[in-house]
N, C-alpha and C positions, 0 to 999 in steps of 0.2 A: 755479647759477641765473642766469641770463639775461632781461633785460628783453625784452618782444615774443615769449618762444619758451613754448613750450606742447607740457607732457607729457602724455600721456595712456596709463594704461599697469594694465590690467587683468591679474589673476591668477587661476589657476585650475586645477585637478588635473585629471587624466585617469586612470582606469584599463581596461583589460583583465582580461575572465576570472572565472571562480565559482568558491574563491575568487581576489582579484586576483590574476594573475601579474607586469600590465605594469603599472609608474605612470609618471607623468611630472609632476615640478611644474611648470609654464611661466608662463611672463610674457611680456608682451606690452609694447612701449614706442614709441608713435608720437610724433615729434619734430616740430613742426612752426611758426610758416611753411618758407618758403626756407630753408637747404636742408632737405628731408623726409627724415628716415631710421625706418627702422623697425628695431627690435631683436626677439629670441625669444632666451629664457633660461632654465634652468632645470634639474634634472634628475632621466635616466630611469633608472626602477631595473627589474629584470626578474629574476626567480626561477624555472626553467626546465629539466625538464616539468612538475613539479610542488611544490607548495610545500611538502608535509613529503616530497618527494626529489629536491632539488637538484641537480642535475646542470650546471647554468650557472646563477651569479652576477653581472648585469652592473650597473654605476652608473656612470652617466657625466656628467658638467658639462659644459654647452652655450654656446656664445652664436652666436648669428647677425646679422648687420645688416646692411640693403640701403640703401647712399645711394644717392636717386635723383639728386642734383646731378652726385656723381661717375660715376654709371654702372658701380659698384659692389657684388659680393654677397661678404662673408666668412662660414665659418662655424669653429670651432674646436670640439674636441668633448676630452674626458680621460677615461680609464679610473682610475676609484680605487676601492677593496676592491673587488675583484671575481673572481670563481673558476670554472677549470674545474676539477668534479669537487674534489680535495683541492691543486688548482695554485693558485696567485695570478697574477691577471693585471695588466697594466698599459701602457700606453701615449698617443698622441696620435693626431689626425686633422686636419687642418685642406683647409679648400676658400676657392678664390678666383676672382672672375670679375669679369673687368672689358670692358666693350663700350666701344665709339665709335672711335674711331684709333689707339687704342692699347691694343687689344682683348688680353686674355691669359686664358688660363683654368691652371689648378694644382688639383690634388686628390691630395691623398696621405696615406695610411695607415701611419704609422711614420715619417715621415723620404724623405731623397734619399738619391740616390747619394752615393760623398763626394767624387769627382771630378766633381758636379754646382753649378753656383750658384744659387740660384734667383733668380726676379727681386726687386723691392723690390716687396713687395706689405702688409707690414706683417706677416711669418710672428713668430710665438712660437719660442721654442726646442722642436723636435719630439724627445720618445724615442721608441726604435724598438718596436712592439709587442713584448709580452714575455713568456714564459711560462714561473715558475717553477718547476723540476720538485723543488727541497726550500727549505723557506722559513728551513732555517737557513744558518751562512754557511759550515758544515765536513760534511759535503762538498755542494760548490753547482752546479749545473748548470742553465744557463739555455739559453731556447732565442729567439730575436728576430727578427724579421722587418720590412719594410717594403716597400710599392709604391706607386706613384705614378704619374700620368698629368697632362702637361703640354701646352701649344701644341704643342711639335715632339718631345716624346719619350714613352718608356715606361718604367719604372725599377721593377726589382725588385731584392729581394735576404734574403737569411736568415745565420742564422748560431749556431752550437750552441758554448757557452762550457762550462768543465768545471774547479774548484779542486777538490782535495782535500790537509787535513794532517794531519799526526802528530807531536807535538812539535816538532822544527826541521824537519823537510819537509814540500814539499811538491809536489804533481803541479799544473801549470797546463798548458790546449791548449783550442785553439778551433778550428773549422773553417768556411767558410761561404766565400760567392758575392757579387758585386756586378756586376749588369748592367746597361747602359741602350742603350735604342736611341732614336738621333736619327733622326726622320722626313726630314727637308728641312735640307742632304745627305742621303744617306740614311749611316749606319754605326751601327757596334754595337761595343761594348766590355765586354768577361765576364772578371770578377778574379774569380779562385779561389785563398782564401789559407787557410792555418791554422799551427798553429805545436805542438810538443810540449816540453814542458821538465819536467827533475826539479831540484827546487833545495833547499838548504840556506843555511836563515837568513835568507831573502827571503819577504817577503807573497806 
C-alpha cells in the first residue's frame, strides 16, 4: 500500500459453450495516478471436444501488465495438469514489448535457443513445452519443444528424451535440433545432436 496510488481492480468469470467447455477466471487491476499500469490475471481452463470425451485438457496461469510510463507490455502464461488424450502436458510462454528508443519485441513458446541471450526484459525462468508420452519415471519418454520469435531472429527447436531400467541397467538417448536464424546480419545456425548409452549402475 501506497499513499496517493489507487487500485482499482474488478473480477469476473467468463465461459464458453452448452455445457461449459472454455472458462477463464480474470481480474483486472488498474494502478493509478503516474505511473498507470494495468494488470490481467487469472486462469483458463478448457475441456475439448467435449466434456464427457476429453480429448485436450488445458489450464494455464496468466499475468499480463502494460506500464504506460515505461512503454511496456509483458505477458507470461504456465501450463499446469493438463492433457493430451492420456499425455500430461507442461510448459511456459512469455511475451515482451517495449516501444520508444529502445524498442524490442520477444515472444516465445518454450524457451530460446541455448546459444541465444536474450535481452533484460525481466523473463522468468522458461521450460521447454513438453509432452509426456508415460507419466511413470521407468520407462520415460518425453517429447519438448520450443520457438520463439525476437527483434532480429527466429528460433526453433524440439527434441525426443528416452530412459529405460531393469535392476542395475539402464538404456538413456535423446535426439533433437536447435535452430535460429538471425535476420540483420543475416545467418542461420542448426545443431543436431543426440546421444545413445547402455550403462550399469548409473541413474
Amino acid at each position: 500500500a501506497q499513499r496517493a496510488r489507487h487500485l482499482f481492480g474488478p473480477i469476473g468469470k467468463l465461459g464458453w459453450g452448452t455445457p461449459t467447455l472454455v472458462t477463464a477466471d480474470i481480474g483486472l487491476v488498474l494502478e493509478v495516478p503516474e505511473p498507470i499500469r494495468l494488470l490481467v490475471f487469472g486462469v483458463l481452463r478448457a475441456k475439448l471436444p467435449k466434456e464427457d470425451k476429453v480429448l485436450l485438457r488445458l489450464q494455464v496461469n496468466f499475468l499480463g501488465e502494460i506500464n504506460f510510463e515505461r512503454q511496456e507490455l509483458s505477458f507470461d502464461a504456465h501450463l499446469f495438469d493438463s492433457r493430451l488424450a492420456q499425455f500430461s502436458l507442461d510448459g511456459d510462454m512469455a511475451v515482451r514489448i517495449k516501444s520508444g528508443d529502445d524498442a524490442n519485441l520477444l515472444l516465445t513458446v518454450g524457451g530460446f535457443h541455448p546459444g541465444y541471450t536474450p535481452p533484460p526484459m525481466a523473463l522468468p525462468s522458461l521450460s521447454r513445452v513438453q509432452i509426456k508420452l508415460f507419466d511413470s519415471d521407468n520407462p520415460s519418454l518425453r517429447l519438448e519443444g520450443y520457438f520463439a520469435v525476437t527483434s532480429n531472429s527466429v528460433q526453433i527447436g524440439a527434441a525426443v528424451e528416452l530412459l529405460a531400467k531393469a535392476s542395475k541397467f539402464n538404456v538413456y538417448g535423446f535426439i533433437g535440433f536447435d535452430g535460429l536464424f538471425q535476420l540483420d546480419p543475416f545467418r542461420f545456425v542448426v545443431l543436431v545432436h543426440g546421444t545413445l548409452v547402455a550403462r550399469i549402475g548409473t541413474r
